[in-house]
MDTraj code that builds the backbone (N, CA, C; nanometers):
import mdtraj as md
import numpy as np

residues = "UNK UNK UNK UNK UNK UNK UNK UNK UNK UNK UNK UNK UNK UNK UNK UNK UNK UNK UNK UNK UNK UNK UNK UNK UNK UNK UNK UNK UNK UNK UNK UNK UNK UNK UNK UNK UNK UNK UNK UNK UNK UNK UNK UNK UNK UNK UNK UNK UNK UNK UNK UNK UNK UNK UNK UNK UNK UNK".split()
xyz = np.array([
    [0.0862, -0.1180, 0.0000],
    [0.0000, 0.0000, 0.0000],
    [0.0899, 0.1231, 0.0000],
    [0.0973, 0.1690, -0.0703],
    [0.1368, 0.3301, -0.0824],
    [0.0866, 0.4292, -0.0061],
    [0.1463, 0.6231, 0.0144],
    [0.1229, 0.6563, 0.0720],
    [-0.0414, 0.6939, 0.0885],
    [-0.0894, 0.7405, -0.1132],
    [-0.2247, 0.8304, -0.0944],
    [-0.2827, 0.6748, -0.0579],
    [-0.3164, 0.5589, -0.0748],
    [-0.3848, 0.4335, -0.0584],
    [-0.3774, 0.4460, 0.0824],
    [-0.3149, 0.4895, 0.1551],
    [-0.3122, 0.4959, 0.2776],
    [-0.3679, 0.5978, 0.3325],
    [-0.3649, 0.6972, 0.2900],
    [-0.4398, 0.8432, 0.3428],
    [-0.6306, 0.8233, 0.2723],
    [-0.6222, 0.7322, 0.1783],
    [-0.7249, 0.7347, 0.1386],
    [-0.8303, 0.6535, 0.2457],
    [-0.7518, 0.5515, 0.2471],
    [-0.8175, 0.4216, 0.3896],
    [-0.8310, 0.4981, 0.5373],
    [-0.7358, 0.5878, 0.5391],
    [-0.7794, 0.6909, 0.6950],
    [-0.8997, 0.7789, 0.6817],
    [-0.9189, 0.8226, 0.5268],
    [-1.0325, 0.9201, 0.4972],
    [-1.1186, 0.8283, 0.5203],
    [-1.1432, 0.7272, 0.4895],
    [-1.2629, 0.6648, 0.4879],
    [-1.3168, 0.6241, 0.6217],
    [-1.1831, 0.5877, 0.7099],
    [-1.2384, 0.5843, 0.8478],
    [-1.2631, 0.7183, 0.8999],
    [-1.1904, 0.8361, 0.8555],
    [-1.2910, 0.9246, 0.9450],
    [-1.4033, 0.9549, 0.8733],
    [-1.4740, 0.9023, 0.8059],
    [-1.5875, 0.9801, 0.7300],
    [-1.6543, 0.8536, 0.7944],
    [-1.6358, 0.7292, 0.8425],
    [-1.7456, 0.6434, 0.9097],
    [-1.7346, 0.6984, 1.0657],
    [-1.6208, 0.7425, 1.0779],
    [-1.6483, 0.8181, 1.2551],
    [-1.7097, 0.9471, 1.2402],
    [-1.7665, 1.0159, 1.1283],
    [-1.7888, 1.0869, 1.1529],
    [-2.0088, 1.0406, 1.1427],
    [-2.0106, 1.0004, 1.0836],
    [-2.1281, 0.9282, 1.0737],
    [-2.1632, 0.8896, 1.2035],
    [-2.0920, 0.7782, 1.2736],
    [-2.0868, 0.7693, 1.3761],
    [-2.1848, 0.8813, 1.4776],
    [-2.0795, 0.9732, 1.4657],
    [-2.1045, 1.0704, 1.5725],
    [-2.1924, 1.1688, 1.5415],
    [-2.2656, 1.1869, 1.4304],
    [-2.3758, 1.1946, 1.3834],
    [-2.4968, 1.1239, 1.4123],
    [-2.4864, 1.0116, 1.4083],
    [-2.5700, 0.9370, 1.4614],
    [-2.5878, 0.9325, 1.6177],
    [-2.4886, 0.9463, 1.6769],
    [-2.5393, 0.8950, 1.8486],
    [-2.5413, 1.0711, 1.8811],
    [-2.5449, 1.1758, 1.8450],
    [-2.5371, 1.3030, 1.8437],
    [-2.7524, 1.2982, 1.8424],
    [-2.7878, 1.2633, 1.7837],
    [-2.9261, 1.2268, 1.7427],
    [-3.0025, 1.1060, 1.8628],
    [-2.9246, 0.9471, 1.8944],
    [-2.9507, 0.8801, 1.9331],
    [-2.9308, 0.9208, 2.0980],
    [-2.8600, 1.0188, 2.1792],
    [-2.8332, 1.0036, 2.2460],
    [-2.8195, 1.2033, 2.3171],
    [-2.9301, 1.2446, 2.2659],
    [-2.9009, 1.3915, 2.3011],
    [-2.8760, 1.4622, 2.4499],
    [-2.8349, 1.3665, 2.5456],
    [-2.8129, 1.3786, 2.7199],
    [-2.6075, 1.4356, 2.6917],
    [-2.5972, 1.3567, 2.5944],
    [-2.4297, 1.4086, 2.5144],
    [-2.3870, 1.4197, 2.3912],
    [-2.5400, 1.5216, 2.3462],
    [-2.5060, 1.5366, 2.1917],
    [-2.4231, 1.6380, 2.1613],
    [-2.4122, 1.7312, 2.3025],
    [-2.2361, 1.8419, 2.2581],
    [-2.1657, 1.7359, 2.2485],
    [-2.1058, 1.6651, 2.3310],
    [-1.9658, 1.5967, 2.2918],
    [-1.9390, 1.5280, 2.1744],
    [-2.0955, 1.4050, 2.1103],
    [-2.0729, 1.3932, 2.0044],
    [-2.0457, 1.5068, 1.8743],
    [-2.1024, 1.5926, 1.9068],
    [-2.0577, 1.7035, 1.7864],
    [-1.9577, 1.7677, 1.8204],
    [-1.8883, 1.7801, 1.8922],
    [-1.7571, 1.8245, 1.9507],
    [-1.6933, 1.7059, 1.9004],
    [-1.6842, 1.6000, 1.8952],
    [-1.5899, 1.5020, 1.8051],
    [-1.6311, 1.5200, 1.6507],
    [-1.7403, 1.5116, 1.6617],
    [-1.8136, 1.5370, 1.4850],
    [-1.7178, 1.6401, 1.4480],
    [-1.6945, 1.7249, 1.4701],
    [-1.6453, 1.8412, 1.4763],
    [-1.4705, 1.8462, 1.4576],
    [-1.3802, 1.7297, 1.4932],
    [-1.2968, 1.7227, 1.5491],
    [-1.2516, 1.6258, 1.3887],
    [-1.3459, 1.5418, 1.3967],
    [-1.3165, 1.4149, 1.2855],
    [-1.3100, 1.5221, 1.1614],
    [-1.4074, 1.5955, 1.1280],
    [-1.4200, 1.6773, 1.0194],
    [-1.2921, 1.7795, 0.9710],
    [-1.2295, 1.8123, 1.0580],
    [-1.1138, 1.8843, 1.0647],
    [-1.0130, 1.7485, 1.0212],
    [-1.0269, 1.6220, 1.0965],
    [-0.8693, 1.5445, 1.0423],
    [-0.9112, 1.4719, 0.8429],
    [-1.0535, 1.4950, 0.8465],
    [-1.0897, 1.4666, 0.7086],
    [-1.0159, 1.5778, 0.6133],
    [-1.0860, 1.6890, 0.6551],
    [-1.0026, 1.8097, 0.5408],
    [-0.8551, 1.8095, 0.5508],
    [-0.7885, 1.7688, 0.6731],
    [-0.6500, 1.8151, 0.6270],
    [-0.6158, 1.6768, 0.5311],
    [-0.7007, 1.4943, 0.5408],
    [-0.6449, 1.4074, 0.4383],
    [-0.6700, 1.4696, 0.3305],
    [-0.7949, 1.5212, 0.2875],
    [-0.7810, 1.5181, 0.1886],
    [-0.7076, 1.6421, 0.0841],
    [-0.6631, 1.7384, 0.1736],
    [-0.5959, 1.8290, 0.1036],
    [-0.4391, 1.7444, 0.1109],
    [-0.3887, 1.6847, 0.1593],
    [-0.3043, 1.6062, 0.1443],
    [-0.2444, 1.5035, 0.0429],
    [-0.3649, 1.4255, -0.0096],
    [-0.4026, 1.3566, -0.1406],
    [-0.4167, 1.4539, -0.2469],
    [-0.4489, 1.5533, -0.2340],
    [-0.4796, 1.6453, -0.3175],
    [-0.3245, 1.7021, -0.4097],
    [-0.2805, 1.7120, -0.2628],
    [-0.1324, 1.7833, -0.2905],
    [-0.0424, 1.6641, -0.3795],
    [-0.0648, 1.5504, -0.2712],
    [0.0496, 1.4253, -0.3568],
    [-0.0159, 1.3644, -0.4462],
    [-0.1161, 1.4295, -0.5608],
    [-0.1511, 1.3206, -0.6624],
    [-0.1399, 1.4256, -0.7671],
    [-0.0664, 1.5824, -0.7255],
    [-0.0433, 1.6881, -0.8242],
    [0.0863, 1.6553, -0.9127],
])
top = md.Topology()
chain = top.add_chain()
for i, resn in enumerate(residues, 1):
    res = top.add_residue(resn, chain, resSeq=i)
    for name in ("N", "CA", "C"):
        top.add_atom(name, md.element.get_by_symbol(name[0]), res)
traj = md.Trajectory(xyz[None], top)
């Protein structure tokens, strides 16, 4: 596996954690700040993969 194959497989896990925390943000509103405070958190390590891939597939 190479590097973007690898940044690509991390994007994908944070885009299912971010779902995630979307979901129990909804399922569980007694700690739906914290889930969106991670929602929030995952979304930030998504944009920096993918400006990353972005950069190494120029």
């Amino acid at each position: 596996m190479g590097p973007i194959e690898a940044l690509k497989l991390a994007l994908s896990k944070e885009i299912e954690a971010m779902d995630l925390y979307r979901k129990f943000s909804l399922d569980y509103p007694v700690a739906q700040e914290t889930f969106l405070f991670l929602l929030g958190e995952e979304t930030k390590h998504k944009i920096l993969l993918e400006k990353k891939i972005v950069e190494l597939t120029k």
